[in-house]
N, C-alpha and C positions, 0 to 999 in steps of 0.2 A: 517478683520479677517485673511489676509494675503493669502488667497488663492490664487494660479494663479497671481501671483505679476508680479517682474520687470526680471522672470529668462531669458523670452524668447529675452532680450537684447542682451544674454550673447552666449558663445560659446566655446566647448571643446579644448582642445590645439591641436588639429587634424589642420594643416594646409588644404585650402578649396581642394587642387587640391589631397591631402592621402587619396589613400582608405579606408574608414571605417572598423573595423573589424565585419565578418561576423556573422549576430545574431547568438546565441547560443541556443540548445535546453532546454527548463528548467528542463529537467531529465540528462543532458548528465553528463556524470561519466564514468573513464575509463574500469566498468566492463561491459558497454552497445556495443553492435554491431559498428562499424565504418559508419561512415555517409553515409547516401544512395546517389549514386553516378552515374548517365548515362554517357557515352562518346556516342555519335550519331555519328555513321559515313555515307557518304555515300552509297547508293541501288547500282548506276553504279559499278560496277568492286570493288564490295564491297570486294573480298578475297583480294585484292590486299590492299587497307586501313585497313583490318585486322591486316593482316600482318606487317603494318609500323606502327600499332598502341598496337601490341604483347608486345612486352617488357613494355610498361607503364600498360599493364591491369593486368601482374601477376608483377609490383613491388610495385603495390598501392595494398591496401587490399578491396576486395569490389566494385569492377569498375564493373558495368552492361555496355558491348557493345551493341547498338542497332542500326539496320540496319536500317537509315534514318527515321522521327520522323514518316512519312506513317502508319497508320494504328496498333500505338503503343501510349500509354497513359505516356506522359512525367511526368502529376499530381503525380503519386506515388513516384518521386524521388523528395529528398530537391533538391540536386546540378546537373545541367547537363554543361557537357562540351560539345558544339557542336560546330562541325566542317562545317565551315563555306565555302563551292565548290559550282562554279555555279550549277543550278537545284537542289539545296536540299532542299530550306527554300523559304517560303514564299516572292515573291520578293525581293530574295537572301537576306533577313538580318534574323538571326538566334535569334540575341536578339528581334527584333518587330514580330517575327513571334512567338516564343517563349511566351513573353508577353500577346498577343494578345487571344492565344489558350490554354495556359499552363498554368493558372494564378495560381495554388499552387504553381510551384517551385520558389527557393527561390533564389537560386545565378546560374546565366547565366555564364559562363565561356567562349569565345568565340573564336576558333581559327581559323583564315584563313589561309587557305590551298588551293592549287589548285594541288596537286598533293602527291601521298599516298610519294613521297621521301621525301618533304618541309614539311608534318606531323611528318615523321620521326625523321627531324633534332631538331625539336620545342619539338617532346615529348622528345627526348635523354636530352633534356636543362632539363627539370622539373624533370628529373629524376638524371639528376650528381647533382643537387640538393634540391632534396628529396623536391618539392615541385611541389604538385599533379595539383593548378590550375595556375601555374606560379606568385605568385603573388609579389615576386620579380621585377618582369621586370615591372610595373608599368605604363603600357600603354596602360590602360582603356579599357581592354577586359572582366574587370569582373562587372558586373552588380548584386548587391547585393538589392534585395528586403527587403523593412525593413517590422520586421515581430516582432511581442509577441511571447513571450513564456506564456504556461498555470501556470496560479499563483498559482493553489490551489493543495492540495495532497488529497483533499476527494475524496471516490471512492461510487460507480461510476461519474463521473465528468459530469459537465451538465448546461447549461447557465438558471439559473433559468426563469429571465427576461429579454427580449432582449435589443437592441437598441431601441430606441425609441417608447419603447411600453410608454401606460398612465401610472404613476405610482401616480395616483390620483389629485385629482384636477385641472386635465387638465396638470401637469404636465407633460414634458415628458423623458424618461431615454434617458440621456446625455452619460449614458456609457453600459457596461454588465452587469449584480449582478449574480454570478458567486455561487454555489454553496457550501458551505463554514459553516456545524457546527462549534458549540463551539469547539476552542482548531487544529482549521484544522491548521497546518503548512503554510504561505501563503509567495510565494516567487518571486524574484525582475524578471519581464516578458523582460528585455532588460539587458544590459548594459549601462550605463550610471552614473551619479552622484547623490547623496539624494539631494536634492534640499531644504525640508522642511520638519517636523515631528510637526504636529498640532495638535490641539482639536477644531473641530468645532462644535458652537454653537446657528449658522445660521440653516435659512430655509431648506438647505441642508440638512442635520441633518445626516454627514457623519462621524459624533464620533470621533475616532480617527482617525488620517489619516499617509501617507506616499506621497510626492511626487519625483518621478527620473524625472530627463530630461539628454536628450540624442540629438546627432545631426547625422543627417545620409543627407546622398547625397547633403548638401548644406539645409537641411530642420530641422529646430526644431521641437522637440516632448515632451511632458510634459505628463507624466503618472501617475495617484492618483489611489492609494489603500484605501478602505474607510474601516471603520468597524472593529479596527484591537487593539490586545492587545497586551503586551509584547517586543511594535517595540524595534531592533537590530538597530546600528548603527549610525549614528549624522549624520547632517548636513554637507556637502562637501565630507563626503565620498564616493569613488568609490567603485560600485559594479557589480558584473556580473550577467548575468541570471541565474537564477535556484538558488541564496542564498538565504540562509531563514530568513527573514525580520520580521517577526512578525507571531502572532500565530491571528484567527477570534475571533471575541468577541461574534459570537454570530447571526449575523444577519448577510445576505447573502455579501461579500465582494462584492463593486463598483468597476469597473475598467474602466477609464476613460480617454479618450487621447485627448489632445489640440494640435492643429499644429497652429501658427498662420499665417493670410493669407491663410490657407485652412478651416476654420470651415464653419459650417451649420445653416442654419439660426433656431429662434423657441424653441431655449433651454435655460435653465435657466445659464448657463455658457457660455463665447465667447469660438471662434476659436473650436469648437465641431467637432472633427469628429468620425465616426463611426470604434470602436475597430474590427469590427466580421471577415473582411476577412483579417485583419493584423494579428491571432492568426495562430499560426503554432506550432502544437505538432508531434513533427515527431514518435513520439514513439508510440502514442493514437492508440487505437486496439476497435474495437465493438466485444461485443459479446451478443449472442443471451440469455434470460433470462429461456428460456424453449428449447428443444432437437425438432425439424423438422419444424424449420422456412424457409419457403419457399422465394427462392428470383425468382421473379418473371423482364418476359423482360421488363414491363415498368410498373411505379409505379400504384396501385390500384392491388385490387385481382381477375378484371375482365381479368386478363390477364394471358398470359403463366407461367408457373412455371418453370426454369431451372435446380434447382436443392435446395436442401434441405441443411441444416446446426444448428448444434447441439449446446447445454449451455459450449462447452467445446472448441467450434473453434471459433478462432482469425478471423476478417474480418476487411479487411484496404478499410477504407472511398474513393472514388473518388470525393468527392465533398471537397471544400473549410472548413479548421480544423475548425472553426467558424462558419461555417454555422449548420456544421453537429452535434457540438453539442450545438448548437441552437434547433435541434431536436430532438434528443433522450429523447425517453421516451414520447413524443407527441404523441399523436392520430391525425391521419389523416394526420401526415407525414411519407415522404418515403424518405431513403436514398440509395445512389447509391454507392453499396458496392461491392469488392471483395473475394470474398470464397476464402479457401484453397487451391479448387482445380483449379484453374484456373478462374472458371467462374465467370460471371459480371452481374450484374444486381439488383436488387431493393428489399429492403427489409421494412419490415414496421418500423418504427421507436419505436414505442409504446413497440416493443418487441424487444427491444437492451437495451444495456448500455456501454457508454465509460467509458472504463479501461486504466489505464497504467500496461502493462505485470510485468515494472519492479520493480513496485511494489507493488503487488499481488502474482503474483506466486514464486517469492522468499522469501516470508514472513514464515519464519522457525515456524512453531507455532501447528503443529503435534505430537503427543504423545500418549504412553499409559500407561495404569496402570500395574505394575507389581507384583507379590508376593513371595518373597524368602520362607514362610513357604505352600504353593499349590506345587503341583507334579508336574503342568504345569507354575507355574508363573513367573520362571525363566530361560526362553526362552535365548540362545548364541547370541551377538549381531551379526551376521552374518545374522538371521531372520528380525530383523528389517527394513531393507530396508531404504528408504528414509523416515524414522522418524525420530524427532527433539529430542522430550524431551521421558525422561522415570519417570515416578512416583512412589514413592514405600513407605510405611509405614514402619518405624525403629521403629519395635516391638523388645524392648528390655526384657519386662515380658516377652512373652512365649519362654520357654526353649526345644528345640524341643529334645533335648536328654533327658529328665526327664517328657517329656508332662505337666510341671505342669505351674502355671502363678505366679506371683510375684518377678521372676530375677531380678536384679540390678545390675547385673556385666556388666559396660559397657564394659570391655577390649575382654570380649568373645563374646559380643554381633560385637563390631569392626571386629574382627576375623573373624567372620560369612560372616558379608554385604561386609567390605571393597574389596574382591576381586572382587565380581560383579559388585560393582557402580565403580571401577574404568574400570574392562572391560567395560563398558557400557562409561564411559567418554573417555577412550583411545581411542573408538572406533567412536568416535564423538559425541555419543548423549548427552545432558546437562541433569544433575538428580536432579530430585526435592524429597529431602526427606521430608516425611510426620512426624511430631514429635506428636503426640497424646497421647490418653489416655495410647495406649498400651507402649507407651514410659516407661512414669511412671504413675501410677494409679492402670490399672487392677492389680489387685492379692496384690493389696498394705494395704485392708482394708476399702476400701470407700465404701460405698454405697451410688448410683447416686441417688437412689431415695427418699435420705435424706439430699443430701446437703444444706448447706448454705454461708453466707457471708464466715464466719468465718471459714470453712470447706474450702472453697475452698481457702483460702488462705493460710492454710497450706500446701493442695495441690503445690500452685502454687510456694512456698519456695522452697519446694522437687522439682517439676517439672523443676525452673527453671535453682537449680544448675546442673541437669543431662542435660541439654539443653547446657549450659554453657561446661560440659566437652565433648558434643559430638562433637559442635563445634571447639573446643580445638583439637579433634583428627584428624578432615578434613582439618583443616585450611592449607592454602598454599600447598595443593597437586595438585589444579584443577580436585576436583572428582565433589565436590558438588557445585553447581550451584544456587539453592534457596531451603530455609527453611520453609515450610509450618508451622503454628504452629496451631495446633487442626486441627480438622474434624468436619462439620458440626455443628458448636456450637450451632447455632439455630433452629437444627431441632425438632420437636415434644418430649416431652418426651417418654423414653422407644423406640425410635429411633433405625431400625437397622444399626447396624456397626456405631454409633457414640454418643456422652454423648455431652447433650444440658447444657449449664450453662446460666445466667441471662448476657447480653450485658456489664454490670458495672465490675463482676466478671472477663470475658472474657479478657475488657482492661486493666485489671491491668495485669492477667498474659502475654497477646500479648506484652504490653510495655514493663515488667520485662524481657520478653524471646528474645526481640529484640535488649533491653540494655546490657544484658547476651552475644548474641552472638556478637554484634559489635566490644564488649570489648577484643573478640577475633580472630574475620574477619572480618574486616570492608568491604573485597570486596563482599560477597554473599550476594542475596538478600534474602531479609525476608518479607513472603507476608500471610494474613490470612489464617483460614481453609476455607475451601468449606462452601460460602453459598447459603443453599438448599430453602430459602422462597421464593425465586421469587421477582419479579418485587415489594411488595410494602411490607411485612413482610420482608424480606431477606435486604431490600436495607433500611429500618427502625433501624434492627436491627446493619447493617451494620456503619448508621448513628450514634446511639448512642456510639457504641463502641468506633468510630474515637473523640468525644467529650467527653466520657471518659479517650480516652489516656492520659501520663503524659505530660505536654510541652516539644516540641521538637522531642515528639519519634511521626514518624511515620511511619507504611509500606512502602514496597516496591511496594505493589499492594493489591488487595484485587483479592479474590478466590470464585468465583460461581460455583456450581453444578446443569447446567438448563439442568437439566433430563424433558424430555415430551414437549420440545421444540424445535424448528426446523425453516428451511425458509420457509416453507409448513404446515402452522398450520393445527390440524384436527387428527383424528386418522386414522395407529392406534399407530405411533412415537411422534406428539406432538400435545398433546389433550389438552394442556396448554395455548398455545399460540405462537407467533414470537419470533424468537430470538432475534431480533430487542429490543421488551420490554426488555427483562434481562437487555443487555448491557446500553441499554441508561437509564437505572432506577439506574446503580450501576456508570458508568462511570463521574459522575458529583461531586460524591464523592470523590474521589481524580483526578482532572482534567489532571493534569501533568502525571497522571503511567497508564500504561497501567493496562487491566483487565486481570484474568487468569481463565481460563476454566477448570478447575483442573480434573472433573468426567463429562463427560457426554456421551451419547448412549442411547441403547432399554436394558430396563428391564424386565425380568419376563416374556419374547415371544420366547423360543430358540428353537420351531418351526417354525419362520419365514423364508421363501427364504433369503438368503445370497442377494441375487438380491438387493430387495425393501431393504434389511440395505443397502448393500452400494448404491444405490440410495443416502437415507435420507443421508449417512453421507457425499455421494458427494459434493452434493446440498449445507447443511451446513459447509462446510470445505470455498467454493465457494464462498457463501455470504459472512459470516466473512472476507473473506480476499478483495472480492470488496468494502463490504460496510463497512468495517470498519478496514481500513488499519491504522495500528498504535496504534490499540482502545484494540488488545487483543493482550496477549505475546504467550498463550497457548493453546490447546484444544487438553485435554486430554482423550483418547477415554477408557470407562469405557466397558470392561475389554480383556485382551488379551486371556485370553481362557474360553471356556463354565467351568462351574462352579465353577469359582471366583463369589461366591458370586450369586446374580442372574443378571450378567450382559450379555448381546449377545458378546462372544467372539470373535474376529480373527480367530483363530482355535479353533477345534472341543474338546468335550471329550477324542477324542483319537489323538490329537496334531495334526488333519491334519488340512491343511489352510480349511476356509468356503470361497469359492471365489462364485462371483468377488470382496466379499468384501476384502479378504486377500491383494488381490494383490493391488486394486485399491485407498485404504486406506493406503497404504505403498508407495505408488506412488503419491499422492495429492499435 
């Protein structure tokens, strides 16, 4: 079957005696922090080694000094440079002492010094040449641990099944299986070469696969990704950490390391060792799942409590990246975490979740609904704060100078909107125009509650050359950003604020008005209206429409409105159900595009405390973006001010913010 062949013969063009280069983080990209980074200096006559150690700590960016490793936790740093004087180090060697106590950090850098002038002159060398660990001079001071990077971008991330648990029939797991939906991004944990791109059809039963190998310290490694669709790349390709290699198929990705000459005995593959404390994700943050989890001095809840920490603070792991999330989300384990505030100590695992910050809370995917014909709906982009998207229906029937419906003048209707959607663009936020019935339809002669086949295809003639000319008039400005087409197609008959038609109907005008506008922007996206069925009507209807399309046409996304849903099912916000369902009922439908949250919030409650809303819309802004990083583009909060319609506003009747929602929903 070719697995695990004849690579471990072989050997990278590294000569034995060149430093390997240093693993890399699998998130690292230059808009991330610079590398965590200790210098240990000497306790004795420690201002004195300050001092000769000053100009290296402000011409590197990022250098933590720490006064001899005593009573200081070296685990939270990837790289330490320690200086190496008698009485500092464990029977003066800084790298076996280091090793020994320290076993996260990754690269030992090591300099001997016997006197803060002879540090001076060593650091003034790394500094005339701009290199922080000396690695130029090449004379085995740096000790690089070989380490993985985390393979998968699912959030929150989490070692499904560990190392050698049973994995049935007295089998036992030879690797991690690593947590990994349909469609997860899955990316190369080393540097090294593709070795092999297979299809196994063995006992294994490892689908697709990927193998790298790599050579680090004089020691081969051979690493397999199992389960995996779409692989990137051929055979003898070089690749670094953190590329993106292929997409999950489906079933939780293997990850599997051979060294030969070190394996373990009892597994169904040779040369087996175990991946868990070689993972290293320097970026990986816990955070708590609920607001006053208590980290207590030693693990269990018979013990002291130090201090509390909420769903919204970052806590960096003390324990080994691979062990700890080998744990989360377990019962009846305890991880040994740091708070914000300084303090240390033990938190239940059960009620964590590893995240990566960086991609999470950068995830631009906030927004709200707006209305240029409301008194309040056309808020200065000066209010919006830290929102993404703005959303707005391009009502071209109603004429607000004559109150009457039936307009068709697009060049006045342009007239009206263009200033605002381009302040609202200029201004950063991306605009999603709404094209609907009010487009063309209202005031035109229809009656919704006689249509048919035949009806609606007249409609969508008319519909889709004024689609066609709106198009026309945005193009190449960079105002509009994505083209919604309809509202709610599926909702109930006699529906408010939106006109239901038959799924077949739907995708001929969706394909007609997509081809329409291509033909004249090919860069904007073009994504369904909001659909309001829910989890198995909405994602049916959804279904047919896309097997109705013409060949070749099809969205840029599809559009849900899961109003009454939430990360908190229950009343009295989401008496529907998890958000959870929505997404992964609609997301398999088109697997490649992301989903868009077009309309959702509290309806019909605008007695509620401001509180409890932004709670809910916390919470939900929160999960989406943990648990489903890359799965939604949008989430648009239904509506910016009390009566738009019956949605809980932002601000009030009389335009004042409703806080803490105002603030804290403009700040997510």
């Amino acid at each position: 079957m070719g697995l695990f062949g004849n690579w471990f013969g072989s050997r990278d063009q590294r000569s034995s005696d060149e430093p390997a280069p240093a693993q890399t983080d699998a998130r690292a990209t230059s808009e991330q922090p610079p590398i965590s980074h200790a210098l240990v200096l000497p306790d004795r006559n420690f201002l004195d080694w300050y001092y000769a150690a000053e100009p290296y700590s402000q011409h590197f960016e990022r250098v933590a000094v720490v006064r001899s490793p005593a009573g200081n936790d070296l685990n939270r740093y990837r790289n330490v440079t320690a200086v190496e004087a008698p009485s500092v180090w464990l029977k003066d060697s800084a790298l076996n002492h280091i090793r020994r106590v320290y076993r996260s950090v990754v690269r030992v850098d090591v300099i001997k010094a016997s006197s803060p002038a002879q540090l001076a002159r060593i650091l003034q060398d790394r500094i005339d040449y701009n290199d922080r660990y000396g690695e130029r001079f090449g004379d085995g001071h740096i000790d690089d641990r070989f380490v993985l990077g985390w393979p998968s971008d699912a959030q929150p991330a989490r070692i499904e099944r560990p190392f050698g648990a049973d994995t049935g029939a007295g089998r036992l797991n030879e690797g991690v299986d690593i947590y990994t939906p349909a469609g997860t991004t899955v990316r190369t944990p080393i540097d090294g070469t593709i070795v092999l791109i297979g299809q196994d059809h063995s006992v294994l039963d490892y689908g697709s696969y990927i193998q790298i190998g790599t050579f680090h310290n004089g020691v081969h490694y051979l690493i397999t990704l199992t389960h995996l669709n779409h692989i990137t790349g051929k055979a003898g390709q070089i690749v670094q950490a953190g590329d993106p290699i292929a997409l999950a198929d489906g079933q939780n990705v293997r990850m599997v390391v051979q060294s030969p000459g070190r394996g373990l005995p009892g597994f169904i593959l040779p040369h087996i060792i175990d991946p868990t404390d070689l993972i290293y994700w320097n970026t990986m943050r816990l955070r708590p799942i609920d607001d006053g989890l208590r980290l207590r001095r030693r693990p269990g809840t018979g013990h002291d409590i130090i201090t509390h920490v909420n769903a919204t603070d970052d806590l960096e792991t003390l324990e080994m990246h691979g062990r700890t999330l080998a744990k989360v989300g377990r019962q009846n384990q305890w991880i040994n975490v740091r708070a914000p505030n300084g303090r240390t100590g033990y938190a239940a695992a059960w009620f964590l979740e590893a995240i990566a910050p960086e991609l999470i809370d950068r995830a631009q995917i906030t927004g709200v609904n707006l209305d240029l014909n409301h008194r309040l709906g056309k808020p200065s982009p000066a209010r919006l704060g830290g929102l993404d998207w703005v959303r707005l229906a391009y009502n071209v029937s109603f004429d607000p100078t004559t109150g009457t419906y039936g307009n068709t003048d697009l060049q006045k209707t342009y007239a009206r909107y263009r200033p605002y959607l381009e302040a609202y663009a200029r201004a950063g936020y991306r605009v999603i125009l709404v094209l609907t019935h009010q487009t063309y339809g209202e005031g035109a002669g229809f009656n919704w509650n006689a249509m048919d086949s035949g009806l609606w295809s007249i409609l969508a003639m008319h519909y889709v050359e004024m689609v066609r000319e709106i198009a026309r008039q945005y193009a190449g400005q960079n105002i509009i950003h994505a083209y919604q087409i309809w509202n709610e197609q599926d909702a109930p008959p006699n529906a408010h604020a939106s006109v239901t038609m038959p799924p077949g109907d739907y995708a001929f005008l969706l394909g007609e008005s997509i081809r329409a506008i291509r033909a004249v922007d090919p860069q904007v996206q073009i994504i369904t209206g909001g659909h309001v069925g829910g989890p198995a009507a909405g994602s049916a209807y959804a279904r047919a429409t896309l097997r109705a399309m013409p060949p070749g046409i099809v969205p840029d996304g599809i559009a849900v409105h899961p109003y009454g849903r939430g990360a908190s099912p229950g009343l009295p916000y989401a008496p529907f159900g998890h958000i959870d369902d929505e997404i992964e009922s609609y997301r398999d439908l088109l697997p490649d595009k992301p989903l868009w949250i077009t309309e959702w919030g509290v309806l019909d409650l605008p007695q509620e405390p401001a509180d409890r809303i932004a709670r809910y819309a916390a919470d939900m802004v929160r999960h989406v973006r943990s648990h489903h990083p890359g799965d939604v583009a949008a989430m648009v909060w239904f509506a910016w001010a009390h009566s738009m319609h019956n949605g809980y506003g932002l601000v009030d009747i009389n335009n004042q913010p409703c806080q803490p929602l105002y603030d804290q929903f403009l700040n997510l």
